[in-house]
C-alpha positions as CSV (number, residue, x, y, z in Angstrom):
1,X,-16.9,-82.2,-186.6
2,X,-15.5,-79.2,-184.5
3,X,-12.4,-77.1,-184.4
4,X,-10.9,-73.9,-185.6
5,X,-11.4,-72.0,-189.0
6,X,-8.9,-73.3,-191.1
7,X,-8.4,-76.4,-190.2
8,X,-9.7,-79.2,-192.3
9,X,-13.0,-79.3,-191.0
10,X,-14.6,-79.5,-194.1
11,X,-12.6,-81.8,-195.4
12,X,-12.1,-84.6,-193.3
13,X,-16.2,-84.2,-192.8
14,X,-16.9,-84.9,-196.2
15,X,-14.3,-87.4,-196.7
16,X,-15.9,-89.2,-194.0
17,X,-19.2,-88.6,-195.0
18,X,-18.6,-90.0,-198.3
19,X,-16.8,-93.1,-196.4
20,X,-19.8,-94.0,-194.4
21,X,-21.9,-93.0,-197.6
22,X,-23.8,-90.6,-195.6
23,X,-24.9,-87.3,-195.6
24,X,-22.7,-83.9,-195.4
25,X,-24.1,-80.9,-194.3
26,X,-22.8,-77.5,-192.1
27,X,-23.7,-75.3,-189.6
28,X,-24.8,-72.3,-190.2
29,X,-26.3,-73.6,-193.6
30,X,-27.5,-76.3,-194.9
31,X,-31.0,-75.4,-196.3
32,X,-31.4,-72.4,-197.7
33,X,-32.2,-70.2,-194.9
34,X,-29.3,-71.5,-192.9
35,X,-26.9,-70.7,-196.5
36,X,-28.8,-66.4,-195.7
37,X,-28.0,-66.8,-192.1
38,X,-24.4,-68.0,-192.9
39,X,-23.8,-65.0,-195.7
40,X,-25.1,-62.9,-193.1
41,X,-23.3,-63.6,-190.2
42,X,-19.8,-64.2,-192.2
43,X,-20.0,-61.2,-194.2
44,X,-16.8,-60.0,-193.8
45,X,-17.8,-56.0,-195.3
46,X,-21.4,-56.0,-193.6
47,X,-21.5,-54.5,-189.8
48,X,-22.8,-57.9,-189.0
49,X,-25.5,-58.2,-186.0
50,X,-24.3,-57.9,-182.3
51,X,-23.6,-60.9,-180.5
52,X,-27.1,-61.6,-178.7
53,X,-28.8,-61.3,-182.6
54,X,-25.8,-63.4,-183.7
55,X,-26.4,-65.6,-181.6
56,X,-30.4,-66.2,-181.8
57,X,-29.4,-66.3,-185.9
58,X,-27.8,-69.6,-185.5
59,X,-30.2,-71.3,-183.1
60,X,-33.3,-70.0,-186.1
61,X,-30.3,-72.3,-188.6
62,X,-29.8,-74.9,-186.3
63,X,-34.1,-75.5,-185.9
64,X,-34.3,-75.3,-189.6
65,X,-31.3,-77.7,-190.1
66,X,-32.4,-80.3,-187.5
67,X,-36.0,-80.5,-189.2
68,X,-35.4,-80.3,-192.5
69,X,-32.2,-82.6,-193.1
70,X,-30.7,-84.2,-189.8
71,X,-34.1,-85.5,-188.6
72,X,-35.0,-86.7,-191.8
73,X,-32.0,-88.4,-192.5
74,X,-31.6,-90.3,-189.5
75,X,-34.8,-91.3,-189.3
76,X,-34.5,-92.6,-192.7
77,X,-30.8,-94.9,-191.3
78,X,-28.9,-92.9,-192.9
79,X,-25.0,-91.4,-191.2
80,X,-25.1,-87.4,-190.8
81,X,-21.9,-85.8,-190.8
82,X,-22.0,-82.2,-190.0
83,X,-19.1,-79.3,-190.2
84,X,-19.9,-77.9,-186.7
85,X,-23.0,-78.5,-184.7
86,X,-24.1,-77.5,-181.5
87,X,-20.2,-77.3,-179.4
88,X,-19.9,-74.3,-182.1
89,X,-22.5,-72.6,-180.1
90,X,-21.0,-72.8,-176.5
91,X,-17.6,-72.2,-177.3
């Protein structure tokens, strides 16, 4: 699910997750080192890193995310629902 800050997002991704009685997750997060990344990156008191860093931050999330929970999920049938995926990055 894409779109805005602020906008439901979250919400109708987990209401639909929990519809299709699959599997929520977000970008950046989602394991553990995605949930540092996030903090990082949408700390709004830290300098935060330039946009180049920034930007190699979320693809380091999104490789960790992929392998460690959407891959396994769908390989085992099960629905992934994410709040944001890769369109987050191009925008």
């Amino acid at each position: 699910v894409e779109g805005a800050d602020g906008t439901g997002k979250s919400t109708q991704a987990r209401l639909l997750a929990d519809r299709l009685g699959g599997l929520f997750t977000r970008e950046p997060g989602g394991t553990p080192l995605g949930e540092r990344i996030r903090d990082l990156v949408l700390d709004p008191m830290g300098e935060g890193p330039v946009d180049r860093a920034e930007a190699l931050l979320m693809a380091a999330a999104r490789a960790q995310h992929v392998d460690l929970v959407v891959a396994p999920a769908l390989a085992a049938g099960r629905d992934v629902v994410s709040d944001r995926f890769v369109a987050s990055s191009i925008a």
